[in-house]
N, C-alpha and C positions, 0 to 999 in steps of 0.2 A: 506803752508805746504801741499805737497800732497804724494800720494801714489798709487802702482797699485799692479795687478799680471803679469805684463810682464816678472817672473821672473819664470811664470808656463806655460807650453808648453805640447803641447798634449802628452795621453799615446799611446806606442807603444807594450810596453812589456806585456807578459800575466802575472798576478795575478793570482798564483797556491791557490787554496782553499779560495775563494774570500768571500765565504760566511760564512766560520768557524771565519773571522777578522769579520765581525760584525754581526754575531746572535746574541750575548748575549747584543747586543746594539742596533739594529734593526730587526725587521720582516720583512725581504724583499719581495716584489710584483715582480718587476720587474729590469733587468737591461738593459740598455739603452746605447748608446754609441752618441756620435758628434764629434766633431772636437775638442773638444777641452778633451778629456778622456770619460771617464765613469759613468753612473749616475746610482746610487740606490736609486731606489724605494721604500718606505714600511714605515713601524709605530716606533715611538720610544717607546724601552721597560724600558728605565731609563731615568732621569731627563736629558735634551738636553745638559747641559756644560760637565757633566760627561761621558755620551756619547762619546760628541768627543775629552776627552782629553785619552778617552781609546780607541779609534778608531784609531787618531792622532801618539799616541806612537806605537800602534801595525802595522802602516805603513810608518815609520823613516826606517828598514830593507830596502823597494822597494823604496826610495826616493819617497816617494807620497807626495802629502799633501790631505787631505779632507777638503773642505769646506760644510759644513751645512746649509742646507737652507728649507725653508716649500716650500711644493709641487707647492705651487700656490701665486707664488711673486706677481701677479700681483692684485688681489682682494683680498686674504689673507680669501677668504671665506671658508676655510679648518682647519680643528682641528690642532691645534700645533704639536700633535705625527703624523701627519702626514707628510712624510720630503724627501726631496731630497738627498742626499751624494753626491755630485760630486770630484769625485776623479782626480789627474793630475800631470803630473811630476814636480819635484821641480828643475832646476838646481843645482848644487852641491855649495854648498857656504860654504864648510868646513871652511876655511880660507880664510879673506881677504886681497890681496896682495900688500906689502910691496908698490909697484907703483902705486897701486889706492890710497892708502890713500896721501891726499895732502892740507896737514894742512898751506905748503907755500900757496895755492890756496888763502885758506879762510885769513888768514894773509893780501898778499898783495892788496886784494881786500876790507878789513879792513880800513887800512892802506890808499887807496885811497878814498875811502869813507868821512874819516876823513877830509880829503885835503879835501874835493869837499863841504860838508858840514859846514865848516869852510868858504870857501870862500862865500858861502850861507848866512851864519849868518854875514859876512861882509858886503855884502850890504846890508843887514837887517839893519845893526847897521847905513847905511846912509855914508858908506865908499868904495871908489871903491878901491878893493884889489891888482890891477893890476896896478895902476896909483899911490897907497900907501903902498906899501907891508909892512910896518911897524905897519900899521892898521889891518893886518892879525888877532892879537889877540882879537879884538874886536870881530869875530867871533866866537872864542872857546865857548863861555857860550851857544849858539843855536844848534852848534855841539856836547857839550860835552850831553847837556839835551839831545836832538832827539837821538844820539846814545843810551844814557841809556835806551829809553824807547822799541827803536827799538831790543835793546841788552834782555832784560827781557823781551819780548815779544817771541825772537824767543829760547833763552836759556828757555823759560817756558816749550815750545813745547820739546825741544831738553830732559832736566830732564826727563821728563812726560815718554819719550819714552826711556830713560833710566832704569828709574824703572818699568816700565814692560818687558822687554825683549827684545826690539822691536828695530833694528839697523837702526840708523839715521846720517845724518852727520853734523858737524857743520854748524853753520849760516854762508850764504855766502852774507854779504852787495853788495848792488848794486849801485856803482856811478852811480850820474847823471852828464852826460860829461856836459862839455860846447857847445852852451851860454845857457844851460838850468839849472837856478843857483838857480832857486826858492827857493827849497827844496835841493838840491845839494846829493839826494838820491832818489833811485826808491824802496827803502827799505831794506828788509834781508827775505831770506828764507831759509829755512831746506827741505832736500831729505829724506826721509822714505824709507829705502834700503829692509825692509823686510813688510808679509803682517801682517795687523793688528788680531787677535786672534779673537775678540770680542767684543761687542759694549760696555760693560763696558771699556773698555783699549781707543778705538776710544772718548769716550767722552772725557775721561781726557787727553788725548794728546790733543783732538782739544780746551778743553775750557783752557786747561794752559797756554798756550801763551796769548788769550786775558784779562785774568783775572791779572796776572802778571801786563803784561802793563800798562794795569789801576791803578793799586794799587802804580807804578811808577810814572804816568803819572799824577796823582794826586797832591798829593804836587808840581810838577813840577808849575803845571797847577796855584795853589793859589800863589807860590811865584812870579812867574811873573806876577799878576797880580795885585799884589801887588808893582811889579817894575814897572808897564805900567802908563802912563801918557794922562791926555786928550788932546786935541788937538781940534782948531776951524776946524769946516768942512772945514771950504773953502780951508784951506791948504791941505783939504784929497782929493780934488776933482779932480778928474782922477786917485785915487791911487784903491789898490786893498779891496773889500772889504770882510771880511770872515763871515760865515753865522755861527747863532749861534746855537751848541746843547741845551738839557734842561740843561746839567750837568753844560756847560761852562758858561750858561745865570746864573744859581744859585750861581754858586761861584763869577763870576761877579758881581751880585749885592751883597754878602756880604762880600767880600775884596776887592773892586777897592777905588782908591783913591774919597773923593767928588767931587761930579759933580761941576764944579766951574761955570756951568752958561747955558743957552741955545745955542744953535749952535755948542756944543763941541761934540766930539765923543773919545774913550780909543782909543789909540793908541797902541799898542799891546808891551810890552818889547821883545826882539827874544827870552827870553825864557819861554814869554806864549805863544808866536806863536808854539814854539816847542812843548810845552804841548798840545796846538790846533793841533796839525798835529798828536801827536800819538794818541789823542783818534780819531781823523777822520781814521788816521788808522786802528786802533780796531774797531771802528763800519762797518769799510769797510770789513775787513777781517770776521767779525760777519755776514756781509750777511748771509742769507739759502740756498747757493744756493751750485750745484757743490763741491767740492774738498776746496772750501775756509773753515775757522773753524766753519763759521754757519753751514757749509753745514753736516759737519762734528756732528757735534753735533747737528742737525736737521733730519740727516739719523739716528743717534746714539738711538735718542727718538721716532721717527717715524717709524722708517724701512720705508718699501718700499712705506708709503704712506707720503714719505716726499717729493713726486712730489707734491704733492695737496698744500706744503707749497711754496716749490721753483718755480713751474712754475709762481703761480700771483706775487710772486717778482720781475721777469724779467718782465715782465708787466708794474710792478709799476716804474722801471727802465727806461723804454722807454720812458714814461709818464709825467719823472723827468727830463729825456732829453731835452726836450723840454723848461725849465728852464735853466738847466746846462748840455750843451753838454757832460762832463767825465761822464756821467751817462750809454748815450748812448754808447759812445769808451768802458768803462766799462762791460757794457753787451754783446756787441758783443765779446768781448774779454772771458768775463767767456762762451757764447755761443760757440761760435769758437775754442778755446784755451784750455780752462778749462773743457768743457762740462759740461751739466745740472746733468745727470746720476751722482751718488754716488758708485763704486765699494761696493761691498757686503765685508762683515766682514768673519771670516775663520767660525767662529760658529756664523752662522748669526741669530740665535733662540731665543737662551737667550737673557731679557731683561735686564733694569737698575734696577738697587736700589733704595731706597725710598733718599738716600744721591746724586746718580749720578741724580736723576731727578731735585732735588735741586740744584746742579751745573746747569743742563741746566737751570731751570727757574732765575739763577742768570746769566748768561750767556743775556739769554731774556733781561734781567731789564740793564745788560752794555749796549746792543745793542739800546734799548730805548732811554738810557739816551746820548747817544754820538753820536746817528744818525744826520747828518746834512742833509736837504732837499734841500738845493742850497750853497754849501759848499763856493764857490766863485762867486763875480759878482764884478762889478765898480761902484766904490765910484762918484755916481751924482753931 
């Protein structure tokens, strides 16, 4: 799930009586101009949300938008009343057109999805799909879980940004073509079409989705482990092997079937493997870093000193590398692709509530619990 303001582009136009729009909301110092609009300078004379949603309304006339930010993002060694306004054009986005919306888009990519994850959970099940197409069903039970959780993960996000205001598009699943059948998915994500308001609204869009997940991904995770069967090593040797979170090792040990003796190892049913895969997902997407939902909800609670959190993660990332190469692909990819940087909220001022802090610290405690440190290796 990510978001930007590529949709605010410099001002050109003069603002007639620039300062009668926000006296009664700031003391202006100074104004300031760059490349990208106008900046005001000065003190807040009312509490920072109120401010900009009376600032906010009284420059919807000029298509502006104001984002709200303290004078000094970078140290943050400045009084709260004291704030930046940066004002900027908004494209016009009256109406979204009948041709951009393309609900077949998200359908047939669905739709293929389905196919590709199905054939995934076929050889899972120990069936090659293409040499038994009859065997085809064996896969639905890995397809049907991993989609649910995949599906409630990104429809968490999608809701989340529903009930605030905030236009987003549906989930768009992503096959994974062939012969890459592992997973037989690169996953699902959601477009955030507008910017976010404020770091109350950013947490709950970013912790919805992975909180959802889990709570899915759960029962998934007991009943197939409950289906899962042990197996003497020597038969696993050369196969794949998965690394364990704290959550998975817990349930593990109180619903797998009895160890029936030394040398055996659980042999995963495909639909605990499925439940394996979306809390790896959820603790992936939990990262702090960048645009992913930790990142999100570690800007959300930190502001701008949530570098201090995310740079030692890409660290720890590099480090982890060195175990399991996707660590490294991973990082360079949120470094590259994703970037470290957190875009700023529209009223970047205002903090959480004593409730949104609690969502983050449950947030923390998914990410703990579902972190895997070498997610994949080979069964010796």
């Amino acid at each position: 799930m990510t978001y930007d303001l590529n949709e605010v582009q410099p001002q050109n136009e003069q603002i007639l009586d620039l300062e009668s729009i926000v006296a009664d909301c700031i003391s202006i110092e100074e104004i300031t101009y760059n490349n990208k609009g106008r900046i005001i300078h000065g003190t807040l004379l009312i509490e920072a949300e109120q401010a900009y949603q009376i600032i906010q309304e009284r420059l919807k006339p000029f298509n502006l938008i104001p984002i709200l930010t303290l004078k000094n993002q970078k140290t943050e060694q400045i009084k709260k009343s004291q704030v930046e306004l940066h004002l900027r054009v908004l494209h016009e986005v009256k109406e979204v057109r009948p041709q951009s919306v393309r609900p077949w888009l998200n359908l047939i990519l669905f739709i293929a999805t389905c196919f590709t994850t199905t054939l995934a959970g076929t050889f899972l099940a120990g069936s090659n799909p293409f040499n038994e197409p009859k065997n085809l069903i064996s896969g639905i039970p890995f397809s049907l879980t991993l989609l649910l959780i995949l599906s409630a993960h990104e429809l968490g996000h999608y809701f989340a940004c529903k009930s605030k205001g905030i236009k987003a598009t549906l989930p768009y699943f992503i096959p994974m073509p062939p012969p890459f059948f592992l997973l037989g998915t690169f996953g699902a994500v959601i477009r955030i079409k507008s910017p976010i308001p404020n770091k109350s609204s950013l947490i709950k869009i970013g912790a919805a989705g992975p909180i959802a997940g889990f709570i899915v991904a759960l029962p998934i995770v007991i009943i197939g482990i409950k289906l899962s069967r042990y197996e003497l090593l020597a038969t696993l040797k050369g196969g794949l092997t998965l690394g364990n979170s704290i959550i998975f090792l817990g349930l593990t040990k109180l619903f797998a079937p009895p160890l029936p003796g030394i040398g055996y190892d659980l042999a995963l049913h495909p639909i605990a493997f499925a439940g394996w895969v979306g809390m790896f997902v959820t603790a992936m997407n939990l990262l702090p870093v960048g645009q992913l939902d930790g990142g999100h909800i570690n800007y959300a609670a930190l502001g701008s000193r949530a570098r201090f959190v995310s740079l030692p993660f890409i660290a720890v990332m590099a480090i982890l590398g060195v175990y399991w190469p996707g660590w490294l692909v991973w990082a360079l990819l949120i470094v590259i692709v994703i970037g470290i940087r957190h875009p700023p909220v529209l009223n970047d001022i205002t903090g959480l509530s004593r409730r949104e802090k609690l969502t983050a610290l449950i947030c923390l405690i998914i990410f703990i619990l579902t972190f895997v440190p070498i997610p994949f290796s080979i069964c010796q």
